[in-house]
N, C-alpha and C positions, 0 to 999 in steps of 0.2 A: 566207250567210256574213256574221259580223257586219263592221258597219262599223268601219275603222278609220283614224284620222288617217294622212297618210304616215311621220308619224316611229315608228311602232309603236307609237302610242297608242291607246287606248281614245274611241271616238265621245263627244263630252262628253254628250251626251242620254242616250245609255244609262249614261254611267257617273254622270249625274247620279240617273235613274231604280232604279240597283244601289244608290245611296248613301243613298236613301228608304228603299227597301226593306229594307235592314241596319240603319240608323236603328229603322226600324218591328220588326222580328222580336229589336233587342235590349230597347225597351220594353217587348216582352210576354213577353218571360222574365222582365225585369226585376218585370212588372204582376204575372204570375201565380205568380211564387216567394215575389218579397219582398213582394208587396202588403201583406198584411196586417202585415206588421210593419212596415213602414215608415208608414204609412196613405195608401198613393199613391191620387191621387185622390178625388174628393168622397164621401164615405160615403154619402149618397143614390145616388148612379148608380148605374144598373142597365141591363138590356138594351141597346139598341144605342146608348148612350151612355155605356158603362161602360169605362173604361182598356182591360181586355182588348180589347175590339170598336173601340176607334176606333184601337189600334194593330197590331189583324191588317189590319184597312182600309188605316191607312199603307202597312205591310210587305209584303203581297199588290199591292195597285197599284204600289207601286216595283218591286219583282221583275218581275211580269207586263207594266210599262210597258220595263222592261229590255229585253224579249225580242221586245214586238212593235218596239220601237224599233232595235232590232238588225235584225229580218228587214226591216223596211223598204227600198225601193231606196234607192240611194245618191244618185236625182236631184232627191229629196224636200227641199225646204227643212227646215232643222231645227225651224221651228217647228212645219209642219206636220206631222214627226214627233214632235213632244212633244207636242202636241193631241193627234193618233189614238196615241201610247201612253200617256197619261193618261185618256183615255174608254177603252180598252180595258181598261185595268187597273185603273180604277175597278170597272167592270161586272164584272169577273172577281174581285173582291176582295170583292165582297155578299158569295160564300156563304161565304167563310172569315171575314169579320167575323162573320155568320150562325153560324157553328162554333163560333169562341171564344166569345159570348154562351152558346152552349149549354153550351158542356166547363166553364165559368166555375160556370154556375144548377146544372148535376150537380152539381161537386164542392162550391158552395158546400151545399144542399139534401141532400147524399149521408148516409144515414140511418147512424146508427152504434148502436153498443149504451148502453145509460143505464149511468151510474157504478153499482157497486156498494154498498148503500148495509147496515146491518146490521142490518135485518128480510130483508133478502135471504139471511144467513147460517143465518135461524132454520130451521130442519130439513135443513140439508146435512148428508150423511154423510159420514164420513172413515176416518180409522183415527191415533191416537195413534205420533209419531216421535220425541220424548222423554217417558218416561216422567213421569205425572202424580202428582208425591205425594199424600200426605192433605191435607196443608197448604199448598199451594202450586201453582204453575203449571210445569206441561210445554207440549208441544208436541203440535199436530195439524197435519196437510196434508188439506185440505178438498176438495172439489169442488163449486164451482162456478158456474153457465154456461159450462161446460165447460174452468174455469181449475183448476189445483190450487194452491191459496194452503195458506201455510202462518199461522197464528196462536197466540198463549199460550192455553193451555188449562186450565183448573182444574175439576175435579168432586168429587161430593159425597165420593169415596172416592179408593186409592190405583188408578192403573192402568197396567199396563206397556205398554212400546212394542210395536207393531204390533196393540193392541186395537182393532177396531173403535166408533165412534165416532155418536150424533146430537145436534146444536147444541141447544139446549133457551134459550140466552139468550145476552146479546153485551154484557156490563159496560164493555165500552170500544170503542173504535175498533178495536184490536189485538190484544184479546182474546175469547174464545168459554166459558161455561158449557158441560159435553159429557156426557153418558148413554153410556154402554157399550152396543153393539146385539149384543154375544157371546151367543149361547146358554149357557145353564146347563147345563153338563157333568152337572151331579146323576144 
C-alpha cells in the first residue's frame, strides 16, 4: 500500500520520484515530435546521449523510483528510500533509454522511396483525360511507382480522351511528350 502523509497527502519521495518522471516522459514527446523543428538538442548527439535517450533515462527512473518508493516499509528513513528508489530506477530505466536510442536510429534511418524525378516518367503508360489537340496541350493520368499522377500532355497529333498513352519526353517539370499505344483498327 502506498505511503501516505497523515493529512491524505502523497509521500514526498514518491511524489518527488512521479514529478522526474512526468518531467522526463513530457521532454521526450517533446524530443521526439518537435525535435527536428525546433533543433532541440546538440545536432552531433546520437546513441545513448541523444535527447531521446537521456530523457526516457529521466522518465523511466522517476516513474520506476515512484513505485519502488511507494512499496517500501513505512519504517525506512526517507532517504534510505530515495537511494533504493533511485538505483532501482535507474537500473530499470537502461532498457527503455536502450529503446528510445533504437525507435530514434529506426525512424531517423527508416528507408523511404527517392523523389520522382523526370527520366522517371520516360516510358510510363497512361491513357489521355483531356483530350490532346494538334496544337496544344491536354491532359494525361500516368502510372507511376504505383502513383497515378496526372500532367500536361501534348503529342505529335490530335487525341481524344481515354486514348491510351507512352511518355516518349518530359519538356517541363509539369509536362509529358506522349505516343498513342491504341492499335490500328485498319
Amino acid at each position: 500500500m502506498p505511503h501516505e502523509r497523515g493529512d491524505g497527502g502523497m509521500e514526498p519521495v514518491t511524489l518527488a520520484f512521479l514529478l522526474v518522471g512526468g518531467a522526463g516522459l513530457v521532454l521526450l514527446v517533446l524530443a521526439l515530435v518537435l525535435g527536428d523543428l525546433l533543433h532541440v538538442g546538440h545536432p552531433d548527439a546520437d546513441g545513448p546521449f541523444s535527447l531521446p535517450a537521456l530523457t526516457a533515462l529521466v522518465g523511466g527512473a522517476g516513474f520506476v523510483g515512484a513505485i519502488v518508493a511507494a512499496l517500501v516499509p513505512g519504517d525506512w528513513p526517507a532517504a534510505g528510500r530515495a537511494l533504493l528508489a533511485a538505483a532501482v530506477g535507474l537500473v530499470a530505466a537502461l532498457p527503455l533509454a536502450y529503446g528510445a536510442v533504437r525507435l530514434s536510429s529506426a525512424l531517423f534511418h527508416m528507408r523511404t522511396d527517392p523523389t520522382l524525378t523526370d527520366t522517371d516518367l520516360l516510358g510510363s503508360q497512361g491513357v489521355v483525360v483531356t483530350a490532346i489537340p494538334a496544337a496544344g496541350y491536354g491532359e494525361v493520368r500516368l502510372s507511376v511507382a504505383g502513383q497515378l499522377l496526372k500532367y500536361h500532355a501534348r503529342a505529335d497529333g490530335p487525341m481524344p480522351a481515354g486514348t491510351p498513352v507512352y511518355v516518349v519526353g518530359t519538356p517541363s517539370a509539369t509536362s509529358v511528350e506522349v505516343v498513342s499505344t491504341a492499335t490500328d483498327p485498319r
